[in-house]
Backbone bond lengths (Angstrom), bond angles and torsions (degrees), N, CA, C in turn:
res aa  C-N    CA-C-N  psi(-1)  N-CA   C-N-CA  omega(-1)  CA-C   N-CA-C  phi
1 X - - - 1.466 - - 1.517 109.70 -
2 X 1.455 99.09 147.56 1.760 93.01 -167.49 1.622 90.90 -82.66
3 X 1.745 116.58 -173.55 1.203 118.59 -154.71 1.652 105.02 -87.22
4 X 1.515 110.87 -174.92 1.178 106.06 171.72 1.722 101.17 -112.94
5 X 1.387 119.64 150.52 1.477 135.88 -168.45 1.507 96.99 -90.97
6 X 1.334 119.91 124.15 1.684 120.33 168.82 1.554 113.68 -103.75
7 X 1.172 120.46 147.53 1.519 124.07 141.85 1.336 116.31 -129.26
8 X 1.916 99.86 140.71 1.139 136.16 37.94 1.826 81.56 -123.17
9 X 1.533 116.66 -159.98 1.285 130.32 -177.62 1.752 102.22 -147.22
10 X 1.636 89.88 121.89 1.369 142.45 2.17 1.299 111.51 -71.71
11 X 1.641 108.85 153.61 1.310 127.88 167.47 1.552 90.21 -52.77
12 X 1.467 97.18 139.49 1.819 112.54 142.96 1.354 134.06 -60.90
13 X 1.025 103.29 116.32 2.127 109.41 -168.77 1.484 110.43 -20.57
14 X 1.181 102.69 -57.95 1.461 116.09 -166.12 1.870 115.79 -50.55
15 X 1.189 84.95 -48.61 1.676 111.54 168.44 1.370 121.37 -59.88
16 X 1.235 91.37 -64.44 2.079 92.89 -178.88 1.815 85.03 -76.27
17 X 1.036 169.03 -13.97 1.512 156.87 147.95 1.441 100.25 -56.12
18 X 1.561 127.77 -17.31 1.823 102.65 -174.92 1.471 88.05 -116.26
19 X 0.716 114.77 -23.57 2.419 104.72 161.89 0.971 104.43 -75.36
20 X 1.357 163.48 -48.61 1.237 144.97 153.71 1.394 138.26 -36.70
21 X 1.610 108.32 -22.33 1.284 117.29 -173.39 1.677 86.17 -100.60
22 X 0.939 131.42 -9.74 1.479 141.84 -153.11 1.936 86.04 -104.82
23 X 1.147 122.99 -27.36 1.539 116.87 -167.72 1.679 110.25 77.33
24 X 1.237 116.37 12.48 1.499 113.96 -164.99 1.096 104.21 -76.34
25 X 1.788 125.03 176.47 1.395 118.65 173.39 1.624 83.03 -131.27
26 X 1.566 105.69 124.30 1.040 107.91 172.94 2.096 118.19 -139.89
27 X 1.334 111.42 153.70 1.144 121.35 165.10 1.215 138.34 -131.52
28 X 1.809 126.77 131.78 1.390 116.45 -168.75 1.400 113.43 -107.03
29 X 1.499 116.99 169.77 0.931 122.90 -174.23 1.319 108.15 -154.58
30 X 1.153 142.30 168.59 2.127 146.81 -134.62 1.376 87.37 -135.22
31 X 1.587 151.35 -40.35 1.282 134.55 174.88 1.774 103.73 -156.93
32 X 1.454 90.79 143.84 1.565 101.90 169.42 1.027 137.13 -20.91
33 X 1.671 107.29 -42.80 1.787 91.28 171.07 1.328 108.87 -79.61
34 X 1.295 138.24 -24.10 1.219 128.10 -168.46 2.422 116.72 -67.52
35 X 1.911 79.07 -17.29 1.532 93.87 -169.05 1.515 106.82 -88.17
36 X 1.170 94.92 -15.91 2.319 117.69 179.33 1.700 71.13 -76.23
37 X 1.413 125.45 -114.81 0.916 130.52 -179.31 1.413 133.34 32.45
38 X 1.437 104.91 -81.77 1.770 140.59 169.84 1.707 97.93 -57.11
39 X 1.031 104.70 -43.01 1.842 96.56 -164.16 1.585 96.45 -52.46
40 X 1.716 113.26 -59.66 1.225 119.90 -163.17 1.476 119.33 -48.53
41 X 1.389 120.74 -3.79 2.013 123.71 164.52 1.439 81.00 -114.98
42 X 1.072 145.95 -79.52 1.403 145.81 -108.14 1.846 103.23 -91.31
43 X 1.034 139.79 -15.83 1.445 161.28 -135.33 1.220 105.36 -175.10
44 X 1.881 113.47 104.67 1.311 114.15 151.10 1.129 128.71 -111.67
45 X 1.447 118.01 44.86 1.494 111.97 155.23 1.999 86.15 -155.53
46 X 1.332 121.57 9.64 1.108 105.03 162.69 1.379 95.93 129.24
47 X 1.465 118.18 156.18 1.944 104.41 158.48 1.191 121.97 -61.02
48 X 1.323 93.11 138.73 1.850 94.77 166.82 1.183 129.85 -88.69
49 X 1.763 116.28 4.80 1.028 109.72 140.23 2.037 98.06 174.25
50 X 1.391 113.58 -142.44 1.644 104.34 -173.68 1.500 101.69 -159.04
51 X 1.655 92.32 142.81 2.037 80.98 159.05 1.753 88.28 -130.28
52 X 1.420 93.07 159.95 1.503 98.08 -163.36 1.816 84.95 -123.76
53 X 1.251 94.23 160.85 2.156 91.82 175.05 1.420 89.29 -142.38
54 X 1.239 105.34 130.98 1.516 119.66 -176.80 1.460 114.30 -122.09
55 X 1.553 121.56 26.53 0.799 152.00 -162.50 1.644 113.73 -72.58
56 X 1.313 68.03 -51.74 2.307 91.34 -168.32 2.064 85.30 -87.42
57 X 1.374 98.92 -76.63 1.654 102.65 -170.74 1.381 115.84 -131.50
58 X 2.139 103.11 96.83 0.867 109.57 177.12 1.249 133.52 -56.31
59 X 1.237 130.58 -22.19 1.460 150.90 176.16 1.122 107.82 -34.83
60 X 2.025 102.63 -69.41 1.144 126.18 -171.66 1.290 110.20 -54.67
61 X 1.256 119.00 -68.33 1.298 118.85 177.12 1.097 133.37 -29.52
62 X 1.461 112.55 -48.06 1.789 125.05 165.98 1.449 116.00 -49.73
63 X 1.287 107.84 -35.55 1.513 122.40 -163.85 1.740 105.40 -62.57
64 X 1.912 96.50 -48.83 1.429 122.48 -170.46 1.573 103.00 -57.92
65 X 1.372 113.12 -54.12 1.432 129.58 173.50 1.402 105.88 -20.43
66 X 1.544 95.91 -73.35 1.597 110.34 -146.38 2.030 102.94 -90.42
67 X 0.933 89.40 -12.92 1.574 88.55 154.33 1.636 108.50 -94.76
68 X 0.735 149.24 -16.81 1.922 147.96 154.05 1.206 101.56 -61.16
69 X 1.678 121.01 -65.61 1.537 104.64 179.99 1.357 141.63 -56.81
70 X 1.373 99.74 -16.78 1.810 116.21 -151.30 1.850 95.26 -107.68
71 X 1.034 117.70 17.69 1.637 111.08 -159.87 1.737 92.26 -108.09
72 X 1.394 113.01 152.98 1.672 111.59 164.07 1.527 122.31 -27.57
73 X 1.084 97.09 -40.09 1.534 102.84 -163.39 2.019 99.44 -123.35
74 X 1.508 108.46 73.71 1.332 102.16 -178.11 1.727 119.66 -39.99
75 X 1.313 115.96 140.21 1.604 101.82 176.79 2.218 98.39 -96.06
76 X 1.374 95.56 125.25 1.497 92.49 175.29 1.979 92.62 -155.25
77 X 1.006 110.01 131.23 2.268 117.94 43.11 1.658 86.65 -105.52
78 X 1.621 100.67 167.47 1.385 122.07 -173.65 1.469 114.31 -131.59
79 X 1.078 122.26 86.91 1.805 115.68 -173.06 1.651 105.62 -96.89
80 X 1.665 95.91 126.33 1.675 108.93 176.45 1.278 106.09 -114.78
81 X 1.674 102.34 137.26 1.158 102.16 168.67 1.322 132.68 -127.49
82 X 1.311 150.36 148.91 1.855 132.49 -135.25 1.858 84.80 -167.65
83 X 1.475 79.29 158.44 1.692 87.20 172.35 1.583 110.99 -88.57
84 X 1.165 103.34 -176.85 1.711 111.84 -168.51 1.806 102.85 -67.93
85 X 1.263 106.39 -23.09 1.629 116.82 -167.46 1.761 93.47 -81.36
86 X 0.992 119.28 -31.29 1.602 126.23 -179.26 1.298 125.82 -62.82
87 X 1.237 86.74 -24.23 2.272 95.68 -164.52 1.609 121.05 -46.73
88 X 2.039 106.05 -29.16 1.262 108.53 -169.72 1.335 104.60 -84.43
89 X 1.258 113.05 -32.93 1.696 95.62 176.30 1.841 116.56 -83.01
90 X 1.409 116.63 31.64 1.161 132.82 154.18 2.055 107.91 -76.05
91 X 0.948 119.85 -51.86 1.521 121.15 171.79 1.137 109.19 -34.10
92 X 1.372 93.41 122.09 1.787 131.46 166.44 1.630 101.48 77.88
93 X 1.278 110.81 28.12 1.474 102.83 -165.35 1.560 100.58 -125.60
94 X 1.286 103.94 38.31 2.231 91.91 -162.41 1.115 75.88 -87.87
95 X 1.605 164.74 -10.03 1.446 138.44 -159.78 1.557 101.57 -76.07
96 X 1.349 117.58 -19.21 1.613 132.21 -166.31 1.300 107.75 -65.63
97 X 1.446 133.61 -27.06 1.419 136.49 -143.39 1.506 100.08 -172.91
98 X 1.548 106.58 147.23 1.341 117.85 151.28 1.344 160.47 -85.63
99 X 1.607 84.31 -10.13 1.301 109.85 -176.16 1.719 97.75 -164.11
100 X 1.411 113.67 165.68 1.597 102.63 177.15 1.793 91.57 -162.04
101 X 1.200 120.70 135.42 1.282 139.22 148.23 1.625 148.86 -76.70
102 X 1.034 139.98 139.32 2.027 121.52 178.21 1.464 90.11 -96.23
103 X 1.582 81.55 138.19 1.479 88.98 156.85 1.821 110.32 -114.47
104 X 1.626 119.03 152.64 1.251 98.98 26.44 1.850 108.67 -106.23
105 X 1.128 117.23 178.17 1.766 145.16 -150.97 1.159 104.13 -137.66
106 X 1.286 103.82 146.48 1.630 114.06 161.87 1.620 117.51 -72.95
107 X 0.920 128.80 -153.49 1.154 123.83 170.38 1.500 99.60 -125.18
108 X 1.090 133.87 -5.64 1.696 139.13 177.67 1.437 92.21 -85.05
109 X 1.366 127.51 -52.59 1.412 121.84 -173.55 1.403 110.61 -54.46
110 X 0.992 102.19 -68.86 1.479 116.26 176.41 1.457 122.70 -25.32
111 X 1.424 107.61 -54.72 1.496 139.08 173.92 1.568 110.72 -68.95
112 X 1.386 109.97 -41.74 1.772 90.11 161.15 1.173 121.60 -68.37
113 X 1.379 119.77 -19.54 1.853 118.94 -157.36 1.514 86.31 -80.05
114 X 1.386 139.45 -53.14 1.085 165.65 -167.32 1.658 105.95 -45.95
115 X 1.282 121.37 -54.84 1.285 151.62 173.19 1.936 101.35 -62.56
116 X 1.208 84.18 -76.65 1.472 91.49 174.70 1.276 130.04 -42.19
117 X 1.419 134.89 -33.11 1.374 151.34 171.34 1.284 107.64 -71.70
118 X 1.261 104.96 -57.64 1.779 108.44 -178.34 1.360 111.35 -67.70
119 X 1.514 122.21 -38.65 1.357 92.45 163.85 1.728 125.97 -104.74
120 X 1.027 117.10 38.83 1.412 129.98 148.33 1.759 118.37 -86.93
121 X 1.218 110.27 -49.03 0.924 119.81 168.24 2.203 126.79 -58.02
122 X 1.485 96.76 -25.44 1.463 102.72 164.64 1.754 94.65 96.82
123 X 0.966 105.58 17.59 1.509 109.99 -179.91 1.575 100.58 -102.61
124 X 1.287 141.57 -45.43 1.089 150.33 -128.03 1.877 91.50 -131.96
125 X 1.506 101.04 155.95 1.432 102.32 -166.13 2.067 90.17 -109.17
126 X 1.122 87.58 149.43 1.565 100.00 -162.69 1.535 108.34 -65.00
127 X 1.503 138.84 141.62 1.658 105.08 -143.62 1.723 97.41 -108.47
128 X 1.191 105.93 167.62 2.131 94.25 172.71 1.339 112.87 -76.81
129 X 1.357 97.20 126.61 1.570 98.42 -179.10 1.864 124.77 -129.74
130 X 0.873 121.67 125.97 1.303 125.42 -179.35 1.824 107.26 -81.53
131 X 1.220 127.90 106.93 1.714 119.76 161.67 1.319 103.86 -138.07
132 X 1.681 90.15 153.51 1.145 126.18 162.39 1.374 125.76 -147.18
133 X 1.268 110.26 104.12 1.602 111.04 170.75 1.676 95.62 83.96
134 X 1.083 110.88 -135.96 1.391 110.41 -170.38 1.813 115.47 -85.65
135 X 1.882 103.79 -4.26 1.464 93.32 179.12 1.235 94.78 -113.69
136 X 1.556 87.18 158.29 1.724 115.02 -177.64 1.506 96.13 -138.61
137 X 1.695 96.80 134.36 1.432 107.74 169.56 1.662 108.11 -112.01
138 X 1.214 124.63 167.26 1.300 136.69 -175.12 1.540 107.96 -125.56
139 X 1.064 126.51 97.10 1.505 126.15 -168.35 1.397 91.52 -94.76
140 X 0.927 142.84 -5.79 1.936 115.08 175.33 2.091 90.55 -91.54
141 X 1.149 116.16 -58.31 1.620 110.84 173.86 0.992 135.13 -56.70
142 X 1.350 132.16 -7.08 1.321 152.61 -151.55 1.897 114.30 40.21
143 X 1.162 109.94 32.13 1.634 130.02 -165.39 1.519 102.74 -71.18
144 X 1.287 140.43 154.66 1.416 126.72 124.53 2.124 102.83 -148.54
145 X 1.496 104.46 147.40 0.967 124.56 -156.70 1.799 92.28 -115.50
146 X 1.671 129.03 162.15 1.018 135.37 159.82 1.278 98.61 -129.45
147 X 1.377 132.56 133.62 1.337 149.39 156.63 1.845 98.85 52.03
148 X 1.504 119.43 53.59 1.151 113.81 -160.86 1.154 151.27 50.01
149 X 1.998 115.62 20.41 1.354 144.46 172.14 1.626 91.52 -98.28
150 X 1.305 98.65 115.01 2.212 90.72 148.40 1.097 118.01 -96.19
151 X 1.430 106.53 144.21 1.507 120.38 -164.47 1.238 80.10 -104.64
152 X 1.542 90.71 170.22 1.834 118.36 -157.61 1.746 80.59 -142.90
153 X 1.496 96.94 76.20 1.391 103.52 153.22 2.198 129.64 -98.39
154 X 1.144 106.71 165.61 1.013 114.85 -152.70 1.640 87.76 -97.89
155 X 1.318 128.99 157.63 1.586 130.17 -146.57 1.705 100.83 -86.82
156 X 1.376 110.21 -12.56 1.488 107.76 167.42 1.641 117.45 -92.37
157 X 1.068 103.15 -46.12 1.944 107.42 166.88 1.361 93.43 -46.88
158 X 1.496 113.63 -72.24 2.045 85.18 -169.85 1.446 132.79 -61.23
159 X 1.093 118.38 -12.08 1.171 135.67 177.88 1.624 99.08 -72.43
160 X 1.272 130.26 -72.18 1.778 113.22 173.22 1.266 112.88 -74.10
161 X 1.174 144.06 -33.21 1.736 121.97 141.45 1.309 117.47 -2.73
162 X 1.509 113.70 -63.73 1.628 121.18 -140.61 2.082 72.87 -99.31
163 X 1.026 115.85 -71.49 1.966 93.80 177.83 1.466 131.74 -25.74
164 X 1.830 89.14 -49.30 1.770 88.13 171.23 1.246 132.73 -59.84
165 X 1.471 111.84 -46.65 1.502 132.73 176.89 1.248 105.07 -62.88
166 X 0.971 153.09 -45.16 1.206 162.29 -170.83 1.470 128.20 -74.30
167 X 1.401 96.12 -1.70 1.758 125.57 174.29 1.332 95.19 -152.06
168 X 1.368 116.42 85.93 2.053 108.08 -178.61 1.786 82.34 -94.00
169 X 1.168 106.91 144.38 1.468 123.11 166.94 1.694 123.67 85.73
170 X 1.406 92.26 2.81 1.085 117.80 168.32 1.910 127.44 -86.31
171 X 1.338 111.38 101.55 1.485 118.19 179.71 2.102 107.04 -62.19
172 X 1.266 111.80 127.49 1.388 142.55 164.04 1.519 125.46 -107.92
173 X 1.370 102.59 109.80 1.614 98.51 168.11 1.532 111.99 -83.67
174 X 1.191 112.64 150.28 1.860 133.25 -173.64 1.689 95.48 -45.02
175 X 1.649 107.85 -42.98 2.056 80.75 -173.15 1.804 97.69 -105.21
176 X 1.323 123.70 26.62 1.371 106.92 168.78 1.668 104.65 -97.47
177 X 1.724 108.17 -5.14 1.304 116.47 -179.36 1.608 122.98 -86.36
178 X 1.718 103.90 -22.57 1.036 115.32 168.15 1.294 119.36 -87.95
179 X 1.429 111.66 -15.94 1.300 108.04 170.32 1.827 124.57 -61.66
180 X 1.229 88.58 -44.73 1.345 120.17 -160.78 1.637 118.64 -93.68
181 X 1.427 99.16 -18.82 1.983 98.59 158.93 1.420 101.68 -138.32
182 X 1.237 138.01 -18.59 1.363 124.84 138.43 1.603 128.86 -40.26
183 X 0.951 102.21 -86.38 1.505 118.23 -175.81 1.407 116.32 137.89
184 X 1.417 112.66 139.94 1.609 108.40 -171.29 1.576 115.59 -68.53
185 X 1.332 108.50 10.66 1.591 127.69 -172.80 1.593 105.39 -94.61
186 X 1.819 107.18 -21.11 1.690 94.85 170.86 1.092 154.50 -119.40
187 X 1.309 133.61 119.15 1.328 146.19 -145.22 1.609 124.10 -70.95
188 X 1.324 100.65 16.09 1.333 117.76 179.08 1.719 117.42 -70.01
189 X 1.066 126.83 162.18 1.468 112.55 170.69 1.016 114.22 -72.20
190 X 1.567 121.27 -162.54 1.642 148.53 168.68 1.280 86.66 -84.62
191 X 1.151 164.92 -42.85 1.674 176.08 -128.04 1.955 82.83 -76.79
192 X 1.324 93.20 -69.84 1.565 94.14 -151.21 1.208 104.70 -67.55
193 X 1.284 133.75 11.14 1.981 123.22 164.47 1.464 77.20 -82.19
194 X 0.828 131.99 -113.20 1.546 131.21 156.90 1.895 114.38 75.90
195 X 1.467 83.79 -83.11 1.536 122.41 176.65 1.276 100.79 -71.60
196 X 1.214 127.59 -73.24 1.611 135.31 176.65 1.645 104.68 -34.77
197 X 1.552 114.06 -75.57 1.404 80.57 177.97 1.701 144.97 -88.53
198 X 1.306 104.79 11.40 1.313 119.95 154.53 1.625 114.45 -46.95
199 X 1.848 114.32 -51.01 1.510 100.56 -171.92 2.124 96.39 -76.59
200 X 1.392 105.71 -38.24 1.392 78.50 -174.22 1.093 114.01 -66.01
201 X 1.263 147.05 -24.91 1.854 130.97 161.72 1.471 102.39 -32.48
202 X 1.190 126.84 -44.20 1.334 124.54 -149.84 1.673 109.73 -76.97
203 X 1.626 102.61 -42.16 0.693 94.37 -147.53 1.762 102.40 -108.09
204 X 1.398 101.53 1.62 1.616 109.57 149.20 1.410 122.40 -79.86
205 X 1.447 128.85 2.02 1.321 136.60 131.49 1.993 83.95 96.62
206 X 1.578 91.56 145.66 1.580 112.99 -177.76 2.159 107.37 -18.63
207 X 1.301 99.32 -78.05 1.151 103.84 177.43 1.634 148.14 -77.38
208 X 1.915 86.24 13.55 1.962 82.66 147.42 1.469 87.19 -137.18
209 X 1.558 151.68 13.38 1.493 109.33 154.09 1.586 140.40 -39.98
210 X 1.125 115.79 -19.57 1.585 118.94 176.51 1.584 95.60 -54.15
211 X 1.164 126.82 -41.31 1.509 123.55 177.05 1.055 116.74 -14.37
212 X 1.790 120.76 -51.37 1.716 114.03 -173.28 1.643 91.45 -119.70
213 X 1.332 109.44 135.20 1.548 126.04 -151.99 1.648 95.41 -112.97
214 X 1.287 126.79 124.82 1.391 121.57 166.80 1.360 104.87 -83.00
215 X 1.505 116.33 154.82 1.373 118.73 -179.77 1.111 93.18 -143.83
216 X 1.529 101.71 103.54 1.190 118.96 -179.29 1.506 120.91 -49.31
217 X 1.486 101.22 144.34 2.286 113.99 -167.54 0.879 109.24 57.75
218 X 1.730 130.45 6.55 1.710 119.41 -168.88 1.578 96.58 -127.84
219 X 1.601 128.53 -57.54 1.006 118.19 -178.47 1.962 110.73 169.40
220 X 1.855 94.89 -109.67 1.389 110.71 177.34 1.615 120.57 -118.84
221 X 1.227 117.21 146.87 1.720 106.04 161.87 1.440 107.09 -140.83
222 X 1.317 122.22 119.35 1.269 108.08 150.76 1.431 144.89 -62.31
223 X 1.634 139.65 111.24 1.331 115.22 -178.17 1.804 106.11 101.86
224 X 0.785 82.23 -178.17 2.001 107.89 164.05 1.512 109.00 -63.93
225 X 1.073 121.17 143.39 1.543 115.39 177.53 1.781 106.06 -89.79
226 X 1.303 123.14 131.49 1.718 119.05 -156.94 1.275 93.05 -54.17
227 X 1.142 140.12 -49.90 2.042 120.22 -150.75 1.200 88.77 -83.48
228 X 1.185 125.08 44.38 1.894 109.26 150.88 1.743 109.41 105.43
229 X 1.064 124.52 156.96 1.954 138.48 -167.88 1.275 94.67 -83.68
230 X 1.677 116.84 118.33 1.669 127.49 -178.12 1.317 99.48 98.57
231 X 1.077 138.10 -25.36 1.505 112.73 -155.38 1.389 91.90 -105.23
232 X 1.772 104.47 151.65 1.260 128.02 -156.57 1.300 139.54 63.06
233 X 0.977 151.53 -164.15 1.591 163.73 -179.60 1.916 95.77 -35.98
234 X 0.688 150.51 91.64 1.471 140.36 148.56 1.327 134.60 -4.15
235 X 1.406 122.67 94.10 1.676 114.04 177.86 1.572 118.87 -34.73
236 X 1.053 122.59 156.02 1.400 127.97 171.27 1.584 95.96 -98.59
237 X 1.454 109.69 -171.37 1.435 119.53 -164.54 1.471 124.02 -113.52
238 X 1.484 138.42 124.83 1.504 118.67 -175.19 1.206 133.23 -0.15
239 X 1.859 88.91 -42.93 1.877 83.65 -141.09 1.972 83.49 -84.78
240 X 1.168 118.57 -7.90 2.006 115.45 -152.67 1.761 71.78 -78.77
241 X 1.556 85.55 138.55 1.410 122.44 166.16 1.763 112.81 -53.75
242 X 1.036 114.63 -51.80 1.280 127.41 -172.19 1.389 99.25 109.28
243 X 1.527 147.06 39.39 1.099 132.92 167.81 1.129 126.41 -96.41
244 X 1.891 108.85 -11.93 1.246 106.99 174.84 2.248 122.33 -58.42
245 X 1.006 117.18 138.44 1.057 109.52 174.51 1.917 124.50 -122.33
């Protein structure tokens, strides 16, 4: 894929951190002609698309826009991004952009919108995704989002996240879990599923912890249990620790 076009230069951390996490190949440049310019080595069939930060100088940015949009060959998708104080001089101006963000952003946010455009747009390859219900995981980013919140999980929470989800209705005992996203190499207790999913209750927030279901003396379930709602062993409740055994 040819590159993606930035404004202004230097990229903003945050930005060149969510194209990077994005795998993109991208280059910036301070005004339009310099980005006409750049395309002609850097782009051979053109950009595949732009994020502009209007952060520092919204002006500029607009300027960059509407010379990207207005050219023979519009460059789109176009993601802008502005601070919260910016939004009103967004009016009457959506032809500028395709999408637009506040900063400041994570760089995961950023990096989905980024993802998301390109492959809406048919530029971008459609990404692997694990969902259910309101969560979605991102297995090429190591991402996962609840009801459009990304959680800021720790590299083992996503890791039995993405096991659990990935078998919803499926019953787990505490050491077939350590076997199986641990590794049979670790000497840790049954304790630490335990702990692990204690923070993800937490941190899928009051109203989707029911997501991972204790079943009581047996272990874990993600979801609904498959032969149907009620049947079998009984979920336990958000708030139960999982200590029953």
């Amino acid at each position: 894929m040819d590159p993606i076009v930035c404004f202004p230069d230097p990229v903003p951390p945050v930005i060149g951190a969510a194209l990077r996490q994005c795998g993109t190949d991208f280059r910036a440049a301070n005004s339009a002609e310099l980005a006409d310019a750049l395309e002609q080595t850097a782009a051979k069939d053109g950009w595949a698309g732009a994020v502009v930060s209007g952060a520092e100088d919204l002006s500029g940015a607009l300027t960059f826009c509407r010379h990207l949009r207005r050219r023979e060959d519009p460059v789109s998708p176009l993601l802008l991004a502005v601070g919260a104080e910016q939004l009103g001089e967004l009016q009457l101006r959506g032809e500028l952009f395709d999408d637009f963000c506040l900063l400041p952003a994570r760089p995961e946010e950023i990096a989905a919108r980024i993802e998301h455009l390109l492959w809406r747009s048919g530029r971008g390859a459609a990404p692997d995704l694990v969902e259910y219900g309101p969560l979605v995981l991102n297995l090429e980013t190591y991402q996962a989002a609840v009801a459009g919140r990304v959680l800021d999980l720790t590299y083992m929470e996503y890791e039995l996240l993405r096991f659990l989800s990935s078998h919803p209705g499926k019953v787990f005992t505490r050491e077939t879990l350590l076997n199986r996203v641990w590794g049979y190499e670790y000497y840790g207790g049954a304790r630490t599923v335990d702990v692990h999913v204690r923070r993800l209750r937490a941190k899928l927030g009051e109203e989707h912890a029911h997501l991972i279901h204790t079943v009581r003396s047996v272990g874990y379930r993600f979801g609904q249990p498959a032969w149907g709602p009620g049947a079998g062993p009984g979920p336990g409740t958000a708030s139960e620790a999982g200590d029953d055994r």
